[in-house]
VOFI-968396 format. One line per 8 residues: number of its first residue (from 1); their letters; for each residue x, z, y of C-alpha. Coordinates in nm, 4 decimals. Each point is the difference from the previous one (the first is absolute). Example, Ala and Ser with C-alpha at 12.3 -4.5 7.8 and 13.67 -1.06 7.14 Angstrom:
REM residues 2
1	AS	1.2300,0.7800,-0.4500  0.1370,-0.0660,0.3440;
This chain:
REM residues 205
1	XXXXXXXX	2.8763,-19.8728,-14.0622  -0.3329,-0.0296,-0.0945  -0.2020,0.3329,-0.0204  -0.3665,0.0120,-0.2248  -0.2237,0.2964,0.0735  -0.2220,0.0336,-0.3062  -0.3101,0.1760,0.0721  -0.2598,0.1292,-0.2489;
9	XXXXXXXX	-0.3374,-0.0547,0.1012  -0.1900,0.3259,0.1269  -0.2140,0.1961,-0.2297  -0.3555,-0.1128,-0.1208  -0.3114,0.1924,-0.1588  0.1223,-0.1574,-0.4116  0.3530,0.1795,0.1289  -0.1384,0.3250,0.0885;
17	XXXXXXXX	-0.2100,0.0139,-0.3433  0.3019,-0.1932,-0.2259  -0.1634,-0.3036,-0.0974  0.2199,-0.2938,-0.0846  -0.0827,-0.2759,0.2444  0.2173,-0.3083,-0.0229  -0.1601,-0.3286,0.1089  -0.3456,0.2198,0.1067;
25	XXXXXXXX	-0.0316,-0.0172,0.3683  -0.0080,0.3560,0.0900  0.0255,0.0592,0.4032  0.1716,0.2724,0.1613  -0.2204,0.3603,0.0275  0.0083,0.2056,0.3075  0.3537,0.1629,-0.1103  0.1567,-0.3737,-0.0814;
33	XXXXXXXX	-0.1102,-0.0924,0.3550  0.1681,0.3076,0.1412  0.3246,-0.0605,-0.2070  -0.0080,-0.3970,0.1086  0.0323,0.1680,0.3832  0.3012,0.2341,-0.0616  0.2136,-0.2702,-0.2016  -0.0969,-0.2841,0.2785;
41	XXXXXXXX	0.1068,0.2744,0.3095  0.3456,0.1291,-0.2847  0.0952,-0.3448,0.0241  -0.0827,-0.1256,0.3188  0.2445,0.2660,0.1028  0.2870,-0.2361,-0.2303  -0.0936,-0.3427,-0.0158  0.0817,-0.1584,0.3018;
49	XXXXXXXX	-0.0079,-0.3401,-0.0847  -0.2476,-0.0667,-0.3077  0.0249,-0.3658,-0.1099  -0.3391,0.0147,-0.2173  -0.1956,0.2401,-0.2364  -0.0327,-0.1344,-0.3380  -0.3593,0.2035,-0.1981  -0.1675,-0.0292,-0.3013;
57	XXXXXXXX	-0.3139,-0.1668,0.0898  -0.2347,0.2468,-0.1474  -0.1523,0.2510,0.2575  0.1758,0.3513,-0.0302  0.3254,-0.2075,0.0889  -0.1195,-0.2181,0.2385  -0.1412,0.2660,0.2086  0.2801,0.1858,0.0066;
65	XXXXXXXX	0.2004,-0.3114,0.0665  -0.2488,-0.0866,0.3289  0.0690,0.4186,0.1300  0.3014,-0.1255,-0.0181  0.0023,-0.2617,0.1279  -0.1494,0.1114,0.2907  0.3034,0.2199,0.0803  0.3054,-0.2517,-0.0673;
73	XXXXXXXX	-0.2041,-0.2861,0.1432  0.1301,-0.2407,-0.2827  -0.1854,-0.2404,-0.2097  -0.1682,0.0288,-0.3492  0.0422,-0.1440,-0.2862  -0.2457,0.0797,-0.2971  0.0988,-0.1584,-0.2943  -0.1143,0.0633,-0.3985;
81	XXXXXXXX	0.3518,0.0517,-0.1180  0.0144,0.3169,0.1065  -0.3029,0.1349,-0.1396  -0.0186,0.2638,-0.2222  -0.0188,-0.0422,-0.3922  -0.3082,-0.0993,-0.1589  -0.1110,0.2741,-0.2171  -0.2747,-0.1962,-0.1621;
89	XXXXXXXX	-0.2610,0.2873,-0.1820  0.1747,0.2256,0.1335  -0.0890,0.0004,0.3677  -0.2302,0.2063,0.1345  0.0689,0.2414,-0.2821  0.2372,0.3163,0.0368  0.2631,0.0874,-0.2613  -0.2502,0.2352,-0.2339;
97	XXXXXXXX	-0.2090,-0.2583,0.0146  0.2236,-0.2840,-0.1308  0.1522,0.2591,-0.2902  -0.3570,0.0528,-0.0929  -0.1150,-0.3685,-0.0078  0.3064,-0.1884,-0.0759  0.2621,0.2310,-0.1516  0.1534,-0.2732,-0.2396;
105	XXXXXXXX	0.1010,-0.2025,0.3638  0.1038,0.3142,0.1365  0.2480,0.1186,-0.3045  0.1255,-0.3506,0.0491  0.0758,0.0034,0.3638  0.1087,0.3896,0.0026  0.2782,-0.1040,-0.2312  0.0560,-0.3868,0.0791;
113	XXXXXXXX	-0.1289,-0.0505,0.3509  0.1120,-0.3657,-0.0659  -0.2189,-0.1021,-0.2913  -0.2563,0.2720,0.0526  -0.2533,-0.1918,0.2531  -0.3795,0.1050,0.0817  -0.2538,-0.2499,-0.1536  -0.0882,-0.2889,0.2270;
121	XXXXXXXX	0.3216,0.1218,0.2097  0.3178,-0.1544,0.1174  0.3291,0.0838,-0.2077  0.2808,0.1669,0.1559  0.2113,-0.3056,-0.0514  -0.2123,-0.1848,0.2172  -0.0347,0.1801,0.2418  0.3732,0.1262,0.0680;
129	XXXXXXXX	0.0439,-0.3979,-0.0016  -0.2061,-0.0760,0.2997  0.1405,0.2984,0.2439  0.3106,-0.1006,-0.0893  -0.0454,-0.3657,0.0311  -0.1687,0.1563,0.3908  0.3304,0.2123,0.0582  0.2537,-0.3060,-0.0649;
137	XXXXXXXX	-0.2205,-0.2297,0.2653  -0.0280,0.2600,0.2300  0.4045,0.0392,-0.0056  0.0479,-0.3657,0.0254  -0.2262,-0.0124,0.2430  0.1536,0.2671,0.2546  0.3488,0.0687,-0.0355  -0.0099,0.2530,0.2605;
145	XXXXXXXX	-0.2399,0.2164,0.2422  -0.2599,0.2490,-0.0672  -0.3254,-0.0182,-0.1975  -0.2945,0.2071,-0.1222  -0.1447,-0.1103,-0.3601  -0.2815,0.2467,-0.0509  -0.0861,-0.0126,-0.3789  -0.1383,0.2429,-0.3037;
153	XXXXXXXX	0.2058,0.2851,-0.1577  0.0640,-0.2917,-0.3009  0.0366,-0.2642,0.1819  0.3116,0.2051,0.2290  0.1464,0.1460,-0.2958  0.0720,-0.3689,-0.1301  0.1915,-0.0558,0.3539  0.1655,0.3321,-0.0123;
161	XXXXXXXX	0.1413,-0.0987,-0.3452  0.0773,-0.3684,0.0796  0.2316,0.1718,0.2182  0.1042,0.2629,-0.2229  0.0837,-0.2073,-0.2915  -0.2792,0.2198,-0.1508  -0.1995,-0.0885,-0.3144  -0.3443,0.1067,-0.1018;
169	XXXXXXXX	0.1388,0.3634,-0.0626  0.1197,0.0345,0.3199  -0.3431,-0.1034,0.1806  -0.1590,0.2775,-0.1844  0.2404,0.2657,0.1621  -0.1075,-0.1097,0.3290  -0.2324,0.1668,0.1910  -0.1976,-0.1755,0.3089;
177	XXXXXXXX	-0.2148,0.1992,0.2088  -0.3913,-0.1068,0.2177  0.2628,-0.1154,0.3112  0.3081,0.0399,-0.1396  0.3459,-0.1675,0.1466  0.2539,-0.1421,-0.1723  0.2681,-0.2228,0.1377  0.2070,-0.2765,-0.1515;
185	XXXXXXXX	0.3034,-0.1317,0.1550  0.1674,-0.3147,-0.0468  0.3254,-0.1109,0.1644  0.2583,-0.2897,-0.1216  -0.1990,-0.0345,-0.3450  0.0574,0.4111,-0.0845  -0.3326,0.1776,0.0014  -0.0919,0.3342,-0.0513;
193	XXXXXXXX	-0.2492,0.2498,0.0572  0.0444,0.2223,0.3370  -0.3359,0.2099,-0.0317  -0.2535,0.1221,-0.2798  -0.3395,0.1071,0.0308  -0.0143,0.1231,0.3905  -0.2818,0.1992,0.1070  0.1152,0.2189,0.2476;
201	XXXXX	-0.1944,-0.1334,0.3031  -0.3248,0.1228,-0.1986  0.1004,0.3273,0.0895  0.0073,-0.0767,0.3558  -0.2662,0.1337,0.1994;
């Protein structure tokens, strides 16, 4: 069987305030750092025998990917496929602030997320195309074992849906938490998905 923890990076300051940061390399505040700790000690409690961490390269992921890291003791793999969407104009900017300045783009995207993409961004097509194109190597690639992939809440909700037979409808109903767990399972070609959106352990004390 081969088991993928998907891990939402920890929260950062453009989180906390709801600004749209895509490709923008936004690192982890003081909470995001906290949150990185209590997902790297949740699952160095259940994964046992890591066989790599696969991260976005861009800093709020890759931190969380080296806490850990730390834990499981595995190896990292950054890589640009699982990077967030580029939001062109739009980053840095919070939803009242892209109805304001761009409300044609935003009707468009509200009601066809597909054709409706921020100027000087990268379309929805394209960018469901490269995770996916990431998910099929990194099945091919291990067959079985365990493995973190530490990604964005779009860049997960592409995996999640790969593996749900889910279309762009379906990734909107999905909701990833700063830290959040979800786990895929894959076992004689059958997938499916065996958790959704775990934050329990930031409870913990």
């Amino acid at each position: 069987m081969l088991r993928l923890y998907l891990v939402r990076h920890g929260q950062t300051a453009w989180n906390h305030t709801g600004r749209i940061q895509g490709h923008s390399d936004v690192p982890l505040d003081e909470i995001g750092q906290q949150q990185a700790q209590r997902v790297a000690s949740w699952l160095g409690e259940r994964v046992h025998a890591p066989l790599a961490i696969y991260t976005s390269d861009l800093k709020r992921c890759l931190q969380t990917a080296e806490t850990i890291a730390t834990r499981l003791n595995a190896p990292i793999h950054p890589t640009t496929a699982l990077r967030e969407r580029h939001w062109g104009a739009w980053e840095g900017l919070t939803r009242e602030e892209v109805i304001e300045r761009y409300p044609e783009h935003h009707f468009t995207y509200l009601y066809d997320p597909l054709a409706g993409t921020p100027p000087e961004g990268e379309p929805m097509n394209a960018f469901w195309d490269r995770v996916q194109q990431f998910a099929s190597q990194l099945y091919a690639q291990h067959p079985e074992g365990e493995l973190v992939v530490v990604g964005h809440g779009g860049s997960l909700r592409i995996l999640l849906c790969d593996a749900l037979a889910g279309d762009i409808q379906t990734y909107r109903r999905i909701r990833l938490d700063n830290t959040a767990v979800s786990i895929i399972e894959r076992v004689d070609g059958r997938i499916w998905v065996a958790l959704l959106n775990y934050t329990g352990f930031l409870d913990s004390k």
